[in-house]
N, C-alpha and C positions, 0 to 999 in steps of 0.2 A: 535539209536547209532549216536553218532554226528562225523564231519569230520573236522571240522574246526569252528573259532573262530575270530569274527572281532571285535574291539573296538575302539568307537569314542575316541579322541584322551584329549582335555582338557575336566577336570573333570571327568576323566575314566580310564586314564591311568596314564595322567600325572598331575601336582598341575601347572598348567600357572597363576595361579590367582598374584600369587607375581610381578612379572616381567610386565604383564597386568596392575595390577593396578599405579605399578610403573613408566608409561608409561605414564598413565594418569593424574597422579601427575607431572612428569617432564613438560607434559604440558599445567598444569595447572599455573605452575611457568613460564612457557615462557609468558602468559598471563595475569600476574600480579594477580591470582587469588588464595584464598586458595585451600591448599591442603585440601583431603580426604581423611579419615584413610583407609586402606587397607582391615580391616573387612564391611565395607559399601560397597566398589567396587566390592569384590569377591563375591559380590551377583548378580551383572550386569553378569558376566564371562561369563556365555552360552548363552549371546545374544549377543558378539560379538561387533563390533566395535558399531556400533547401541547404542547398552544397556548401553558402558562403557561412549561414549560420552553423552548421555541423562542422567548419573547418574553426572557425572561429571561437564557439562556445562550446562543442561536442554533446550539441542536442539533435533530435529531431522532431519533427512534427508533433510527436506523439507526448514529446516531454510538456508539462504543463505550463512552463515561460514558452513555452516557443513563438503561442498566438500574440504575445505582447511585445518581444523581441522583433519578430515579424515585423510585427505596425513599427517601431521605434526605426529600424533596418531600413522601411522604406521612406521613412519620412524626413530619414537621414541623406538619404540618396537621392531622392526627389530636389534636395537643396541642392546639390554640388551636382545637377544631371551630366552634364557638358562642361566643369571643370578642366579638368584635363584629356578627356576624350577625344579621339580625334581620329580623323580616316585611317586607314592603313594605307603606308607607302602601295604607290602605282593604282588604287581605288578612283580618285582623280581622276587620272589618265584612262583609266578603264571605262570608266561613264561617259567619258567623250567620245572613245573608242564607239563604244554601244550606239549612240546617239549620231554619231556619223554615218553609220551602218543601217540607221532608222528602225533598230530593236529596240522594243520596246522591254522598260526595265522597272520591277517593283521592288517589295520587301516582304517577306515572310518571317513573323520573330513570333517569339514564346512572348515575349517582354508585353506586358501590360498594355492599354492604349494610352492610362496614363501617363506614360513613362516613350514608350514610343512616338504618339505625336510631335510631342515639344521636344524631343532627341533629334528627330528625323530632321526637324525643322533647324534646329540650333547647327546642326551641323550643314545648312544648304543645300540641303536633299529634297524637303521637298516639295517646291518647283520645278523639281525633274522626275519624278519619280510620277509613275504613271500606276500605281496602285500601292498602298502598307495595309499589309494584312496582320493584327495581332493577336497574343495568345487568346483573348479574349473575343476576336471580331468574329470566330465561329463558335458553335457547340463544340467543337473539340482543340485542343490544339499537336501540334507535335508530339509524338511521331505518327499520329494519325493525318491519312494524305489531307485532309479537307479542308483546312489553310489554302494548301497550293493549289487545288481544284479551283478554291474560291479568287484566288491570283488569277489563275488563267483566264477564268470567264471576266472577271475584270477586265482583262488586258484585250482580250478577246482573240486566245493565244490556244492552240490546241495542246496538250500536255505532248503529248508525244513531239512536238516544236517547241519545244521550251526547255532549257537549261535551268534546275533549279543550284546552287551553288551554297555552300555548306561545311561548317567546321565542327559538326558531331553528327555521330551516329543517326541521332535523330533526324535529322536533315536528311542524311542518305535515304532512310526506309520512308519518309513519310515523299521523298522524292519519287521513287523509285513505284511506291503507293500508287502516285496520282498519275501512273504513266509518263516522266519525266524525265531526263536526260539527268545523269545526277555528277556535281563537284565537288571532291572533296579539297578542301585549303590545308595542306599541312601548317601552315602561316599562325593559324588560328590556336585557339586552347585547345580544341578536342577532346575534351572531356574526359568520361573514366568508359568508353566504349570499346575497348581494347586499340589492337594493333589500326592504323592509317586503313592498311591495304585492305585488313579484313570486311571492312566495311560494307562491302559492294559495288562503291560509288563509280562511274563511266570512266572516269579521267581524275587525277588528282594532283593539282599543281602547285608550286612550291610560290608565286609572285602572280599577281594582276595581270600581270603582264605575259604569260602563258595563257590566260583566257583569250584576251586579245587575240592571239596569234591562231589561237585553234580557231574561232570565232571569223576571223576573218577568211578560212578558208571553206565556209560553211554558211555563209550567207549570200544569197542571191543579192546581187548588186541595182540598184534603186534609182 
């Protein structure tokens, strides 16, 4: 019987990929350089500042623009946070789902606290959401468990009763870490972590609305 419910936040919950890649394009154009279609970049998405600037400019960290690109990157994005972002179909229905069932349900993201606060919020989440844990709210983040350890004892959820939910790799191990029931979203970007299956994750479903269904047959009734 499960107690509760954490999910990474882009490409899990919510569609950032628009607004993300749009960010990248703006500053692309401050650069003099062409843009990128939007379906190429939403491929970069779950690796983060990293993956979108390396897809976009084909640097890395280690290049010497990068520290300045970086800051430009997010301060590009911090304008447009919730632009076109928006739930993912059956998300909605899934949190009501949750909330009927009286599990309780947080957020576990890589994503900054800057950046995730005012997300969380713009998008109605959170006045519902009973814990955000971000890349920054512990010493480590993703793919080390200690995020979702720190969910749990928020939630005051034992890992081993809790479903962490998840569209990369990282999700999976850093679930699977904190002794936790693990989802993987094929829905989601998925990153560059190879094959779905390989993963490890418990269960991997294709809609919200597969959650639901397992979920409901796994919850002691209230």
């Amino acid at each position: 019987m499960f107690e509760a419910v954490l999910f990474d936040l882009d490409g899990t919950l919510a569609d950032t990929a628009p607004d993300l890649g749009n960010a990248v394009n703006a500053l692309l154009r401050e650069e003099a350089r062409a843009e990128q279609s939007l379906a190429s970049l939403r491929l970069f998405t779950s690796q983060g500042v990293r993956g979108l600037l390396r897809a976009g400019f084909g640097i890395t960290p280690e290049h010497p623009d990068y520290p300045q690109l970086s800051r430009r990157f997010l301060e590009l994005y911090e304008a447009r946070l919730c632009t076109d972002t928006q739930l993912f179909d059956g998300i909605p229905e899934l949190l009501d789902r949750l909330e009927a069932m009286h599990l309780g349900w947080g957020v576990v993201t890589n994503k900054r606290q800057r950046f995730t606060n005012p997300l969380v919020a713009l998008l109605g989440l959170a006045p519902r959401s009973n814990c955000i844990v971000s890349g920054d709210t512990t010493a480590e983040a993703k793919p080390s468990p200690l995020p979702v350890l720190h969910a749990c004892q928020l939630l005051g959820s034992a890992p081993e009763r809790t479903l962490y939910v998840g569209d990369d790799r990282r999700d999976i191990v850093a679930g699977r870490a904190a002794g936790c029931l693990t989802v993987a979203v094929s829905y989601g970007y998925l990153g560059d972590g190879g094959p779905l299956a390989s993963w490890g994750a418990d269960l991997i479903i294709d809609h919200p609305d597969e959650l639901a269904a397992f979920l409901a047959k796994r919850v002691a009734p209230k």
